[in-house]
C-alpha positions in Angstrom: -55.0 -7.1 -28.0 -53.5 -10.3 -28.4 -54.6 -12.9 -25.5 -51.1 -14.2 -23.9 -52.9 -16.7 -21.4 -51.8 -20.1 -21.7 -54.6 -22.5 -22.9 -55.6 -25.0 -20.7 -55.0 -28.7 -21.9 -56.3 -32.1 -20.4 -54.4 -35.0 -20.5 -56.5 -38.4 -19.7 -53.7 -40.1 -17.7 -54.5 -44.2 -18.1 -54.6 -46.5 -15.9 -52.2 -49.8 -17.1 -53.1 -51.8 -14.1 -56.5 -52.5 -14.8 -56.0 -54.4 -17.6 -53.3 -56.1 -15.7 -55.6 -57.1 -12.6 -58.3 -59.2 -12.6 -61.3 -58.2 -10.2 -63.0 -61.1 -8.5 -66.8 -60.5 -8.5 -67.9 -60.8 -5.0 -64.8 -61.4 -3.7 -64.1 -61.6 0.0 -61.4 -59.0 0.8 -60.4 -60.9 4.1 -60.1 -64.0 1.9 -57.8 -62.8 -0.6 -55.7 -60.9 2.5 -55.4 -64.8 3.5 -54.4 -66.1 0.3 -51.3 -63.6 -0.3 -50.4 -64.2 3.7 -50.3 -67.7 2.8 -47.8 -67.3 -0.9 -45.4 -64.9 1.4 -45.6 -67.4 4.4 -44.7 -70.0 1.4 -41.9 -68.0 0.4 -40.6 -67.1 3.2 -39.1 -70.5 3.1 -36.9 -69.5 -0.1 -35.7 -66.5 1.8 -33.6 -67.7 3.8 -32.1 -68.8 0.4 -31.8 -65.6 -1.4 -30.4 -63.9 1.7 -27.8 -66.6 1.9 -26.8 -66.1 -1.8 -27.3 -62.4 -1.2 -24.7 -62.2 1.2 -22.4 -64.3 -0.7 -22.6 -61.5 -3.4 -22.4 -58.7 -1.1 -19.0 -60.0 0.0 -17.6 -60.5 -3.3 -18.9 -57.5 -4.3 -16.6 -55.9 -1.1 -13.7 -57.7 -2.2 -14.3 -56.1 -5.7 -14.7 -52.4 -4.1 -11.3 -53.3 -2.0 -9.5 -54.2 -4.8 -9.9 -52.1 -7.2 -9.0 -48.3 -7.5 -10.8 -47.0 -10.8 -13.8 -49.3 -11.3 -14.9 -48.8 -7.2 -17.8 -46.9 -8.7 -19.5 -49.7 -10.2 -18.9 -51.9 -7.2 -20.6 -49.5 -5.5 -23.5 -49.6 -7.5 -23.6 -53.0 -7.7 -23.6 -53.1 -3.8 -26.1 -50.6 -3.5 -28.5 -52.4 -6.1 -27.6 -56.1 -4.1 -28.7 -53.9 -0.8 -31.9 -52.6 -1.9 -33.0 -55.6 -3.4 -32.3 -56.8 0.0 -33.5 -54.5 2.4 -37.0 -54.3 0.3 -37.1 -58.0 0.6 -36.2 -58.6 4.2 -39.4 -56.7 5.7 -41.8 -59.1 3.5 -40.1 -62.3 5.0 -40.0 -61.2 8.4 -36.5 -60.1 8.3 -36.7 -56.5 9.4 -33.2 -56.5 11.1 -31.9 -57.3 7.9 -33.9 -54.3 5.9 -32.7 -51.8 8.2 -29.1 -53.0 7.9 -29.3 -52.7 3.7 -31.4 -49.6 4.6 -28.7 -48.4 6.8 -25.7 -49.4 3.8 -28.1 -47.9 0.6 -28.5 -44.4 2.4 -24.7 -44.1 3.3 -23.8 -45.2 -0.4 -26.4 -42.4 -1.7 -25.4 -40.0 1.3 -21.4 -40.5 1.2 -19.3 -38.1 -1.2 -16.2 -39.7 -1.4 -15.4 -43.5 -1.7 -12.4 -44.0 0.1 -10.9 -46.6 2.5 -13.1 -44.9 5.0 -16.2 -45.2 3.2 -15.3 -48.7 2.1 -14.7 -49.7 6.0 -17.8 -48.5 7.0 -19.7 -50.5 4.3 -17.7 -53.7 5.2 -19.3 -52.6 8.7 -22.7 -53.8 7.3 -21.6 -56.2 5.2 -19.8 -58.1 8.2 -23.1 -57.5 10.5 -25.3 -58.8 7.3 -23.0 -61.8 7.7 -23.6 -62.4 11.5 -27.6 -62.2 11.1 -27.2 -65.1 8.3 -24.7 -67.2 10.0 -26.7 -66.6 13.2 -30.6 -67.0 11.5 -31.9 -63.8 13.2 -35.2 -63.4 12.4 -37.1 -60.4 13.5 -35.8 -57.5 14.8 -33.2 -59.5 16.7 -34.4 -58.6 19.8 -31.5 -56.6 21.8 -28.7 -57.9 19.8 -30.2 -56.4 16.7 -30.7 -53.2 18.6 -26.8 -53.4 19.7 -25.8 -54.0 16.1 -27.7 -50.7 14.7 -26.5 -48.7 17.4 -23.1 -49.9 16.8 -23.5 -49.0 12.9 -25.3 -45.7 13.9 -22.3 -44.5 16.1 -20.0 -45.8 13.0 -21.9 -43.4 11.1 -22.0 -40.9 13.1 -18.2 -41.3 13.6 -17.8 -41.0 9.9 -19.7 -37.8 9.5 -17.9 -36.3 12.1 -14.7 -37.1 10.6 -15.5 -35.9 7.4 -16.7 -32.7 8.6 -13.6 -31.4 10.1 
């Protein structure tokens, strides 16, 4: 009789990142926690920058979705890479309003089937409301205004959904 099982194999899976990361010997954790809260507190500085120049890209990358009939594929993609480069960056720099706006933009690109005017008015939704929080240096959450804004963009949403489901 012939044995049919399937032999059993072990892969040693390696592990790049130590040889990427150098261990401190006797290293304080809470110290090094203080170190890396001091770089992003540094940075934070510079993202006030990026998010500027973000949005600036964000809109031309609207205009480009607007305009063109064919190629609105790749303006979306370039506005859904521009968006999650944004919303992951946000939360770090104490922007969170502004990660759950590109959060809010990135799953509707991923989540939408079509790519229509509707679609496209709905983006320019979150593209206009990343423009307010620049123009209007919201940091944090944005207190009840930023709550107003995501509800507004929820029931947009929601709107759409419901419109496309009929």
């Amino acid at each position: 009789m012939a044995d049919n099982k399937p032999k059993v194999e072990f892969v040693d899976n390696p592990n790049p990142l130590r040889s990427k990361v150098k261990v401190k010997a006797g290293a304080d954790p809470s110290e090094l926690i203080a170190q890396a809260n001091e770089s992003v507190k540094k940075l934070s500085g510079e993202f006030e920058t990026i998010f500027a120049e973000s949005v600036t890209a964000l809109t031309s990358a609207m205009t480009e979705v607007r305009q063109t009939g064919m190629t609105r594929e790749q303006g979306l993609i370039r506005m859904r890479r521009l968006l999650h480069d944004l919303r992951g960056q946000a939360g770090t720099f104490g922007y969170p309003l502004v990660s759950q706006v590109g959060d809010s933009a990135c799953k509707f690109i991923d989540l939408s089937e079509a790519s229509g005017e509707t679609e496209v008015s709905v983006l320019s939704m979150h593209i206009d409301a990343l423009k307010a929080i620049n123009q209007a240096k919201i940091k944090g959450d944005g207190g009840s205004i930023g709550q107003e804004l995501m509800n507004g963009l929820r029931k947009v949403i929601l709107k759409h959904n419901a419109g496309a489901t009929e």
